[in-house]
SENUMAR-384385 format. One record per atom (N, C-alpha, C): x, y, z. Coordinates in pm, 1 decimal. Example, Ala and Ser with C-alpha at 12.3 -4.5 7.8 and 13.67 -1.06 7.14 Angstrom:
<atom><c1>1319.0</c1><c2>-569.0</c2><c3>780.0</c3></atom>
<atom><c1>1230.0</c1><c2>-450.0</c2><c3>780.0</c3></atom>
<atom><c1>1320.0</c1><c2>-330.0</c2><c3>780.0</c3></atom>
<atom><c1>1285.0</c1><c2>-225.0</c2><c3>708.0</c3></atom>
<atom><c1>1367.0</c1><c2>-106.0</c2><c3>714.0</c3></atom>
<atom><c1>1290.0</c1><c2>3.0</c2><c3>787.0</c3></atom>
***
This chain:
<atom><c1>1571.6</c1><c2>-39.6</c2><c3>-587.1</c3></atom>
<atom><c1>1472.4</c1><c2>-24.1</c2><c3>-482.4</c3></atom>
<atom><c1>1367.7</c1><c2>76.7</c2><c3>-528.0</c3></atom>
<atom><c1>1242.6</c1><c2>23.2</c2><c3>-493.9</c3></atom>
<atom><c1>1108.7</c1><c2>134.0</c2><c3>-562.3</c3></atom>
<atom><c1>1114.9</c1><c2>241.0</c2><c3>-427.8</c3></atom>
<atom><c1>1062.1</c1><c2>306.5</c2><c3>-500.5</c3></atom>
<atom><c1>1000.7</c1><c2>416.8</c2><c3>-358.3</c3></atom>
<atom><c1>817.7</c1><c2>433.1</c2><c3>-407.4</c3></atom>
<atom><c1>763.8</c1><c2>418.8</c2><c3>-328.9</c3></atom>
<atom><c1>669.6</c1><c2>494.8</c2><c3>-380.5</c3></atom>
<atom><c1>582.0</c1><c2>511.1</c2><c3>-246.8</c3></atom>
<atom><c1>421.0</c1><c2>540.5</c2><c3>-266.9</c3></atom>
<atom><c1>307.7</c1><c2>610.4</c2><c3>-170.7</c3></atom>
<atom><c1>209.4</c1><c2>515.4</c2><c3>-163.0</c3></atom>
<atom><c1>186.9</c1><c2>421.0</c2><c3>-113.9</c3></atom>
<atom><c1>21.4</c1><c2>345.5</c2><c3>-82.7</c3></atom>
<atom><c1>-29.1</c1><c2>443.5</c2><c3>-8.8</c3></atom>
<atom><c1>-143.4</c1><c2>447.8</c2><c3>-109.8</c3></atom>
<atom><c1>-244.2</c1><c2>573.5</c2><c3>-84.1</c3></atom>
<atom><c1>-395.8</c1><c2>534.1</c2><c3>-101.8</c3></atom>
<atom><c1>-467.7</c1><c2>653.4</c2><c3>-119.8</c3></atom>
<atom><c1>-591.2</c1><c2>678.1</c2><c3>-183.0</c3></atom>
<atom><c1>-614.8</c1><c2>797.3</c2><c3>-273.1</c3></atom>
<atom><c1>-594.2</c1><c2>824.7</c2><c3>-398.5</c3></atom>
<atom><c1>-660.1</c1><c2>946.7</c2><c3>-462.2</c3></atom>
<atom><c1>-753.7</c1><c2>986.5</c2><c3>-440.5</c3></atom>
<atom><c1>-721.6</c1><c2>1130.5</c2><c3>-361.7</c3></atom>
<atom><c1>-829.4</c1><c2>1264.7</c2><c3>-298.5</c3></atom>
<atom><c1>-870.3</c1><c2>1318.9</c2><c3>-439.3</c3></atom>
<atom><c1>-829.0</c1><c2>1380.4</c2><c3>-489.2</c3></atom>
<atom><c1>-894.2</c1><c2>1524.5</c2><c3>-590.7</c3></atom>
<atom><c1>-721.0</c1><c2>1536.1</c2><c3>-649.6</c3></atom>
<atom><c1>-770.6</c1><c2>1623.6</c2><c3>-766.4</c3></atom>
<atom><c1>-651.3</c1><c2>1701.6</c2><c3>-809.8</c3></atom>
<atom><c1>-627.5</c1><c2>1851.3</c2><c3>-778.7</c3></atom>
<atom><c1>-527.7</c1><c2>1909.3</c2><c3>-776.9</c3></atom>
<atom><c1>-532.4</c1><c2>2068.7</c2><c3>-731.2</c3></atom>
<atom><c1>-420.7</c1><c2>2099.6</c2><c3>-844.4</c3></atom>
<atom><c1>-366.8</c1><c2>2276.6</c2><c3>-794.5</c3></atom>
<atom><c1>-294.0</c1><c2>2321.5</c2><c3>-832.6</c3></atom>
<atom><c1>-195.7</c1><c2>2413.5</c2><c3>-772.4</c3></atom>
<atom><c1>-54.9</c1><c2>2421.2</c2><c3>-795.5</c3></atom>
<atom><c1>24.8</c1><c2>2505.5</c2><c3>-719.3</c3></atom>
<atom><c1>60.5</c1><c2>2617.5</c2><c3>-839.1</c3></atom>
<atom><c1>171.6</c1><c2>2714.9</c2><c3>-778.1</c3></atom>
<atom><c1>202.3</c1><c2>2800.4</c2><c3>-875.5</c3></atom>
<atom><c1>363.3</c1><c2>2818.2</c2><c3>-818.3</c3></atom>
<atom><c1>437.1</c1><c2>2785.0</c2><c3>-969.4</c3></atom>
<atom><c1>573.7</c1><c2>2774.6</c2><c3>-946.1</c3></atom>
<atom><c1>616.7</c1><c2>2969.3</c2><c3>-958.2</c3></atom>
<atom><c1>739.2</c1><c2>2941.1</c2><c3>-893.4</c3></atom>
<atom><c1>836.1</c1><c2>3032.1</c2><c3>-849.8</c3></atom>
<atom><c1>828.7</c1><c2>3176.0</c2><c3>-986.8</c3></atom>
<atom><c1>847.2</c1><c2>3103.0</c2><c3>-1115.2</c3></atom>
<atom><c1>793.9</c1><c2>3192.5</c2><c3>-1225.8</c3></atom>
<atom><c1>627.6</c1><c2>3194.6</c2><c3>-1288.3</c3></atom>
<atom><c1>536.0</c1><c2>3207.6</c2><c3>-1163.0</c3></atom>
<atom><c1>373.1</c1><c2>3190.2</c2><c3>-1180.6</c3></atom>
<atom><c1>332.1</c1><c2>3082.9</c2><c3>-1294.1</c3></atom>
<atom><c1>452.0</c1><c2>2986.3</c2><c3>-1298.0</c3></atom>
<atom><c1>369.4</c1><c2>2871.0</c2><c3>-1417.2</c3></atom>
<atom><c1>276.1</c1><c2>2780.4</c2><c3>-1258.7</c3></atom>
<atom><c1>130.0</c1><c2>2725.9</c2><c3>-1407.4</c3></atom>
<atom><c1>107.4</c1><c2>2614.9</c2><c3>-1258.3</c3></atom>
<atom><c1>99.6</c1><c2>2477.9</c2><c3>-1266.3</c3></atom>
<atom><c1>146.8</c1><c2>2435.8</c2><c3>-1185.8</c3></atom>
<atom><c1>151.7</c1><c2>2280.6</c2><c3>-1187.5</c3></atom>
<atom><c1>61.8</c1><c2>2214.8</c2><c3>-1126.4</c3></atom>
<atom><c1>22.0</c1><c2>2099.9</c2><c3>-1194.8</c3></atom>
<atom><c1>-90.4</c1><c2>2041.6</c2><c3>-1180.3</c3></atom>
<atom><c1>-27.1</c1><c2>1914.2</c2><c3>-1076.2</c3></atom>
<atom><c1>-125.6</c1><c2>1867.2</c2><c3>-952.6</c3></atom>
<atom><c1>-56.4</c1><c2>1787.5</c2><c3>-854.4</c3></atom>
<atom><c1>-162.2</c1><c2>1689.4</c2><c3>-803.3</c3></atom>
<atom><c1>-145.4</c1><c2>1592.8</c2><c3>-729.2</c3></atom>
<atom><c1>-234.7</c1><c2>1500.4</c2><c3>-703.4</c3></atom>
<atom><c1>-232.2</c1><c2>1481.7</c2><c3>-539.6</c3></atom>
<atom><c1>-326.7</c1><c2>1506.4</c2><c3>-485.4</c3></atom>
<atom><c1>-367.5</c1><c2>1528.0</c2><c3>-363.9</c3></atom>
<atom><c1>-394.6</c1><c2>1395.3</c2><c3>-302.9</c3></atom>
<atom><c1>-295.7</c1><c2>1291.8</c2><c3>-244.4</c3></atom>
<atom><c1>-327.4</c1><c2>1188.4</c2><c3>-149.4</c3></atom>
<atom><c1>-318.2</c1><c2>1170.5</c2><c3>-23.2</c3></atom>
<atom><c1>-403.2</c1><c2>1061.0</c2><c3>34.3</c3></atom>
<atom><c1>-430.4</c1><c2>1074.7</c2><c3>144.0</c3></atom>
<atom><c1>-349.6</c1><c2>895.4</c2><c3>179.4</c3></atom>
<atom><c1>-217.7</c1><c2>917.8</c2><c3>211.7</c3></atom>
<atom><c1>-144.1</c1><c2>824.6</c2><c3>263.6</c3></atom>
<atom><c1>-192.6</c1><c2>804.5</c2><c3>437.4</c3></atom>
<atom><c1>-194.3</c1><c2>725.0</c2><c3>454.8</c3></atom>
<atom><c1>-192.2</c1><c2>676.3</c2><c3>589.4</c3></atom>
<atom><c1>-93.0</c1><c2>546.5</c2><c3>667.2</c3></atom>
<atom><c1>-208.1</c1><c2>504.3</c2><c3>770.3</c3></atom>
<atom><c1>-112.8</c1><c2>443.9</c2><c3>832.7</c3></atom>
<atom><c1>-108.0</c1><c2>297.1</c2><c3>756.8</c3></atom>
<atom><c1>40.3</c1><c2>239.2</c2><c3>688.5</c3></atom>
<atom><c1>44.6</c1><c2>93.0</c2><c3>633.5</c3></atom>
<atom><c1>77.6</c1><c2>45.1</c2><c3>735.3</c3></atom>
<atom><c1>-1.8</c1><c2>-100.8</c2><c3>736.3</c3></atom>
<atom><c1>34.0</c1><c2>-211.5</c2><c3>792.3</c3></atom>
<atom><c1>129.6</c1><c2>-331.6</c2><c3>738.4</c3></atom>
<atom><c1>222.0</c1><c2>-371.5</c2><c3>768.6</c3></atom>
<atom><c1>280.3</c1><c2>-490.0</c2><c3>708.8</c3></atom>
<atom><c1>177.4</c1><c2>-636.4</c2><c3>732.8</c3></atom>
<atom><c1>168.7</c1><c2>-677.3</c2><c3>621.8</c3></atom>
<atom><c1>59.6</c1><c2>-783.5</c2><c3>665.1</c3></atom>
<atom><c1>170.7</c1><c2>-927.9</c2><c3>620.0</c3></atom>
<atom><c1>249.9</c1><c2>-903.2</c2><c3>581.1</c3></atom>
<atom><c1>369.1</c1><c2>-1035.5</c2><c3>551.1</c3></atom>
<atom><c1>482.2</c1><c2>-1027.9</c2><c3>511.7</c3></atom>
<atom><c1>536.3</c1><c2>-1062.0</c2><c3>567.5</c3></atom>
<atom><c1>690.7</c1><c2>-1081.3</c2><c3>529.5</c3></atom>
<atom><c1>721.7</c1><c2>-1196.8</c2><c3>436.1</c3></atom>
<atom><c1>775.4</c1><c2>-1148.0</c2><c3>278.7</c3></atom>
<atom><c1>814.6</c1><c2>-1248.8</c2><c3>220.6</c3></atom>
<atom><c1>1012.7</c1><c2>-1307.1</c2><c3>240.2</c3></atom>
<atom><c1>1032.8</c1><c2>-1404.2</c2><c3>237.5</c3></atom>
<atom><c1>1164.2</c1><c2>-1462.4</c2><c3>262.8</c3></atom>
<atom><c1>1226.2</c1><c2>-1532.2</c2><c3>132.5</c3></atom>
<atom><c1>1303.8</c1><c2>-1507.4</c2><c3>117.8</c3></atom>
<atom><c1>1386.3</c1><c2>-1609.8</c2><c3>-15.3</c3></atom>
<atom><c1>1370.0</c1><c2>-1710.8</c2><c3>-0.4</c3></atom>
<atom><c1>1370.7</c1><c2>-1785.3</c2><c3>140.2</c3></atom>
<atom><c1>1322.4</c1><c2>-1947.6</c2><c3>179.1</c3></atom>
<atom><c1>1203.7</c1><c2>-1970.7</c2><c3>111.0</c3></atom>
<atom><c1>1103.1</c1><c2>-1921.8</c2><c3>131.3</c3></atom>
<atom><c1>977.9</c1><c2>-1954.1</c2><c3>79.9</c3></atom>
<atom><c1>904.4</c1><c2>-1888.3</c2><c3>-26.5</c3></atom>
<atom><c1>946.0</c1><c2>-1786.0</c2><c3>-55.8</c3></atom>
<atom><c1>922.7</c1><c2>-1722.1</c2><c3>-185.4</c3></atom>
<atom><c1>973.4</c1><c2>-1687.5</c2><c3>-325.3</c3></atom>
<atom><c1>1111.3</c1><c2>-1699.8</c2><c3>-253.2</c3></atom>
<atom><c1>1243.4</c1><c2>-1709.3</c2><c3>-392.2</c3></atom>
<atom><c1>1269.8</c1><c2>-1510.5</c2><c3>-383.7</c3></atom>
<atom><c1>1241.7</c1><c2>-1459.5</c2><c3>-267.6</c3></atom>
<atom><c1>1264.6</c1><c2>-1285.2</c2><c3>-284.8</c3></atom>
<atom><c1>1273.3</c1><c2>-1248.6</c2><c3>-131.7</c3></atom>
<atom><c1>1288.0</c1><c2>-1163.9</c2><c3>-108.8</c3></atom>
<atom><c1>1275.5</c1><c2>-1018.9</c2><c3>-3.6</c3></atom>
<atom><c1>1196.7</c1><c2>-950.8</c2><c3>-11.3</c3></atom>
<atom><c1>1076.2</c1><c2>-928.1</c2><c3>30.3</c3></atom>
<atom><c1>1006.3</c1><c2>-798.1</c2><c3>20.8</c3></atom>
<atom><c1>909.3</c1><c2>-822.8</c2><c3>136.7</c3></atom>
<atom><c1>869.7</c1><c2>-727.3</c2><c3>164.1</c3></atom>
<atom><c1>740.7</c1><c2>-727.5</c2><c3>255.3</c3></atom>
<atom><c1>608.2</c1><c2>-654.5</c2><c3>180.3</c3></atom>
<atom><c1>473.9</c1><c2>-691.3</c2><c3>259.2</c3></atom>
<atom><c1>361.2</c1><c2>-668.5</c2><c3>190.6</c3></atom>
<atom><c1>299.6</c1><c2>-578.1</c2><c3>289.4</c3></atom>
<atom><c1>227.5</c1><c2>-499.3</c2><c3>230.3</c3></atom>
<atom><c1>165.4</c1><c2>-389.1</c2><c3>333.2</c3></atom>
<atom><c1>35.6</c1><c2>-334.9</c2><c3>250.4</c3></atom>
<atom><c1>-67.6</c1><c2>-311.8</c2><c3>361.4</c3></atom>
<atom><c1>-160.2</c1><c2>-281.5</c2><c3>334.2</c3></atom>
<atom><c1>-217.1</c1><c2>-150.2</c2><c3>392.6</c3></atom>
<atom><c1>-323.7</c1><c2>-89.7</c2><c3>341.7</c3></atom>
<atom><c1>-382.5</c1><c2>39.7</c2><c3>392.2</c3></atom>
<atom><c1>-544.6</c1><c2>63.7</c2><c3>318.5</c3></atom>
<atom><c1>-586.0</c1><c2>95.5</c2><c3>467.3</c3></atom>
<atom><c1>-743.9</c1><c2>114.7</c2><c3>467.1</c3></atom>
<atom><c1>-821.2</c1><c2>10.8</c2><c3>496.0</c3></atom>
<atom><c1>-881.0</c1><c2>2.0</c2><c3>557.4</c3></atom>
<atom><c1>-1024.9</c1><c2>-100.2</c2><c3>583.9</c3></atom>
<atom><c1>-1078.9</c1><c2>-164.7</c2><c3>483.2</c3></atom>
<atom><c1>-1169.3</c1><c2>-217.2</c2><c3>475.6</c3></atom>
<atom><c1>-1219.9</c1><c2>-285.8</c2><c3>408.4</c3></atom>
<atom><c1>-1334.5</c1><c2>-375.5</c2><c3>465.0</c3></atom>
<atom><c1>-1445.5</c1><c2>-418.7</c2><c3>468.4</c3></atom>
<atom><c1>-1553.9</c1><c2>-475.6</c2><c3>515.2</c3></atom>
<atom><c1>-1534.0</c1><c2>-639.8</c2><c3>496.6</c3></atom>
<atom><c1>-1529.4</c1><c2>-749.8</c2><c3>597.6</c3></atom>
<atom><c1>-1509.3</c1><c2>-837.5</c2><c3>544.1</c3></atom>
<atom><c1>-1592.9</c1><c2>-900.1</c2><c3>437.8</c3></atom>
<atom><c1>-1725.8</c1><c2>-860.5</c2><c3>424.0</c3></atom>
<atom><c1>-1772.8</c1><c2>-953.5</c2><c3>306.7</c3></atom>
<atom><c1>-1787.7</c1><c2>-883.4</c2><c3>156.7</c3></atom>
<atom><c1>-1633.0</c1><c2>-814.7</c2><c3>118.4</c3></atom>
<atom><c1>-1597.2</c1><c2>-754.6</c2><c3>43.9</c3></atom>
<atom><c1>-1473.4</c1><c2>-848.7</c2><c3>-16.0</c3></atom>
<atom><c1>-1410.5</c1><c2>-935.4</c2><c3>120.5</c3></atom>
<atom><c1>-1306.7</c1><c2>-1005.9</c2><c3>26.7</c3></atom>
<atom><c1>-1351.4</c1><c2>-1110.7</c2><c3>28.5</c3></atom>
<atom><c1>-1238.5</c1><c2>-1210.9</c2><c3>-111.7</c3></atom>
<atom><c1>-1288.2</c1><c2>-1374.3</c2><c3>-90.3</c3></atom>
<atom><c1>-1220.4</c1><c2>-1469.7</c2><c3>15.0</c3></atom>
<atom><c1>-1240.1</c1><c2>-1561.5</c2><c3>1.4</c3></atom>
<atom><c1>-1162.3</c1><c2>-1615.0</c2><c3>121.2</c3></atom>
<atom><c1>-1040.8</c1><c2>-1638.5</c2><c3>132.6</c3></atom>
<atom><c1>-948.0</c1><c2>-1633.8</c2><c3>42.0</c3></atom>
<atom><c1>-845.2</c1><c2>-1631.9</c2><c3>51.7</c3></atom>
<atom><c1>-780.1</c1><c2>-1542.7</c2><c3>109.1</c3></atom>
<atom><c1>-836.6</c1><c2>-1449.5</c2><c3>88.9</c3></atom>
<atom><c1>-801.2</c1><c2>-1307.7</c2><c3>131.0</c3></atom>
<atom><c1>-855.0</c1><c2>-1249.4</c2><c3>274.2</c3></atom>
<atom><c1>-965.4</c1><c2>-1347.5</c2><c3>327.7</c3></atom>
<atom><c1>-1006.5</c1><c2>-1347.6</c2><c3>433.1</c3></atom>
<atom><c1>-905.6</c1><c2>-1458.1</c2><c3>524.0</c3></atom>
<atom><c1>-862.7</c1><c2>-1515.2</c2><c3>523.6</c3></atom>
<atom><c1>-783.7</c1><c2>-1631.4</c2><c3>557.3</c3></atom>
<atom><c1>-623.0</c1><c2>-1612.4</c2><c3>559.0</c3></atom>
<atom><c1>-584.4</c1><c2>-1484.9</c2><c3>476.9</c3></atom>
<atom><c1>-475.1</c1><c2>-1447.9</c2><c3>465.7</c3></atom>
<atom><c1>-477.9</c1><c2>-1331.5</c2><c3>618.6</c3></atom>
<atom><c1>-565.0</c1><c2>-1250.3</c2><c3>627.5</c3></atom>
<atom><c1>-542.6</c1><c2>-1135.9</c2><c3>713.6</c3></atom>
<atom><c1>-578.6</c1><c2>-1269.3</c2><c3>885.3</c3></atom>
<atom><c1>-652.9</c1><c2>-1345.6</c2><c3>836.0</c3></atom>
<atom><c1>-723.3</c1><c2>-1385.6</c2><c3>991.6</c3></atom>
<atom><c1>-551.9</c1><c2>-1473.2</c2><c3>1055.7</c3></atom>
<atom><c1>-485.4</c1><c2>-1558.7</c2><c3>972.9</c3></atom>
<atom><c1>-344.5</c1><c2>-1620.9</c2><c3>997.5</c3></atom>
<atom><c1>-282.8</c1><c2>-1496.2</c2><c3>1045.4</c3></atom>
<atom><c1>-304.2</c1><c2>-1423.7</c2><c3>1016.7</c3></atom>
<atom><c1>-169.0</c1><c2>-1314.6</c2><c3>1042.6</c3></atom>
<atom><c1>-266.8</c1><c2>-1188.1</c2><c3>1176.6</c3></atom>
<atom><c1>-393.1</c1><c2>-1250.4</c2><c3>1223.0</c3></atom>
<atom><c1>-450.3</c1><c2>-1203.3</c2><c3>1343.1</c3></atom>
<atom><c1>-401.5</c1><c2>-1025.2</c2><c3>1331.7</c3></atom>
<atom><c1>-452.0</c1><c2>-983.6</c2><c3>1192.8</c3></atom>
<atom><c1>-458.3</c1><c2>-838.4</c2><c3>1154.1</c3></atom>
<atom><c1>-599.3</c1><c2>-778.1</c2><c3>1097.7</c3></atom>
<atom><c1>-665.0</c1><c2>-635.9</c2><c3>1090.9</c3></atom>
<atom><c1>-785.7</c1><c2>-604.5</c2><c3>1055.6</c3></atom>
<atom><c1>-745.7</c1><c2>-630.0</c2><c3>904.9</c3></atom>
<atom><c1>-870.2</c1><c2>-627.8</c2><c3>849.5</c3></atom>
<atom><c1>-882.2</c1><c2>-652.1</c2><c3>730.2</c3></atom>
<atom><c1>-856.1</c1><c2>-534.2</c2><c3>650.8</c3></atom>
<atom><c1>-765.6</c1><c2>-550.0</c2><c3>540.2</c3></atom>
<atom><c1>-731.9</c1><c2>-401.9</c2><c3>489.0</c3></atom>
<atom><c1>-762.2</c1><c2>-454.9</c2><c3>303.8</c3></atom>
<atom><c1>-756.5</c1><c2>-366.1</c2><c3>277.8</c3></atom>
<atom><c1>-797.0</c1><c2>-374.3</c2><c3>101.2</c3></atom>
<atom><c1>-673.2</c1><c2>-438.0</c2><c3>35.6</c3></atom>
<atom><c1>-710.5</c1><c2>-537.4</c2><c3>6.7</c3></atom>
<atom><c1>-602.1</c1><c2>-640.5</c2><c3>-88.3</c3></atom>
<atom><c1>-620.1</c1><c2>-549.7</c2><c3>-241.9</c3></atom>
<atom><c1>-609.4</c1><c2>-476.1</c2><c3>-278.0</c3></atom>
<atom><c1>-638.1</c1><c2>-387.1</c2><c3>-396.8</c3></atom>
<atom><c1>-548.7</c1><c2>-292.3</c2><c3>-369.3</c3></atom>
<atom><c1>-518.5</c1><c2>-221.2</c2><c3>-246.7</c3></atom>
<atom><c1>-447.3</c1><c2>-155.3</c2><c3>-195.4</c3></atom>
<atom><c1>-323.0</c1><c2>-229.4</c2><c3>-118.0</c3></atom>
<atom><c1>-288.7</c1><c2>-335.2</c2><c3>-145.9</c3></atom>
<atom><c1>-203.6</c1><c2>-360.7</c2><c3>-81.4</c3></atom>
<atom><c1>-58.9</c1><c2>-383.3</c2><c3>-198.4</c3></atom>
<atom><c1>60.3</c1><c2>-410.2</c2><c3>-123.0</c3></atom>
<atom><c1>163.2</c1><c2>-389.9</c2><c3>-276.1</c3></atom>
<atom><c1>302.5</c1><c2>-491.3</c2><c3>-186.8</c3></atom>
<atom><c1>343.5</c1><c2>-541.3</c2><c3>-239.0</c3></atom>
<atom><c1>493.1</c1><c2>-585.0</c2><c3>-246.8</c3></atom>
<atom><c1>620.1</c1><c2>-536.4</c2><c3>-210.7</c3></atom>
<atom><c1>658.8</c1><c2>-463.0</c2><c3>-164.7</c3></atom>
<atom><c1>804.1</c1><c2>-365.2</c2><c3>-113.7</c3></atom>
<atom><c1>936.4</c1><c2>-495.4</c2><c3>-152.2</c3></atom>
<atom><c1>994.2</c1><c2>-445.9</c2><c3>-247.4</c3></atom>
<atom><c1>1117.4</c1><c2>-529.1</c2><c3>-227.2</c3></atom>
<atom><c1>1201.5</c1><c2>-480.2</c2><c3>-92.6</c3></atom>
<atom><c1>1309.7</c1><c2>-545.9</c2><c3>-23.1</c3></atom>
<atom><c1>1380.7</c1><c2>-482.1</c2><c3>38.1</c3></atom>
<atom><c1>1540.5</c1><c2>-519.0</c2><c3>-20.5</c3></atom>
<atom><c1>1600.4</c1><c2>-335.3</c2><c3>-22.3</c3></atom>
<atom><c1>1701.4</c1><c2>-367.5</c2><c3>-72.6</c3></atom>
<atom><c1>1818.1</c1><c2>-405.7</c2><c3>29.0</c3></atom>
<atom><c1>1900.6</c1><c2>-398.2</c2><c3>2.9</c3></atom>
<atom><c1>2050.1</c1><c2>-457.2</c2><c3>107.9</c3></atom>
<atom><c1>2097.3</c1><c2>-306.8</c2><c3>122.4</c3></atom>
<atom><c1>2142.4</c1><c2>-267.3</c2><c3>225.7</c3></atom>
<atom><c1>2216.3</c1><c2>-186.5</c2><c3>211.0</c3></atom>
<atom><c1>2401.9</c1><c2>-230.1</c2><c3>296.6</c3></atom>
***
């Protein structure tokens, strides 16, 4: 199972560890994901769901991608930003 952050890269900064070394860190601005589909083993051959984050202008995507969010009667979010989640079993 992945873990990870659908985000946006803010800036880079810096902290300072416990023995004044400093570490260099990446400042994102996660928000709110939307699930925009549920994939099924029936129809996809997997488990995962798809989720998206941030807006996007519609005459920014193509139509497929316009046609994908309008079926699923959701705002349009950045297919660039969007990602795959397997789901594992627990």
């Amino acid at each position: 199972m992945e873990k990870a952050i659908l985000g946006t890269k803010i800036g880079m900064t810096q902290i300072f560890g416990e023995g004044g070394e400093v570490i260099p860190v990446t400042v994102v601005m996660a928000g709110p994901c939307v699930v925009t589909q549920k994939k099924t083993v029936e129809t996809d051959g997997y488990e995962a769901v798809q989720v998206g984050f941030g807006d996007v202008k519609e005459k920014h995507l193509n139509k497929p991608q316009l046609g994908h969010f309008k079926r699923q009667t959701l705002q349009t979010k950045s297919m660039s930003e969007s990602s795959d989640l397997m789901i594992a079993k627990v």
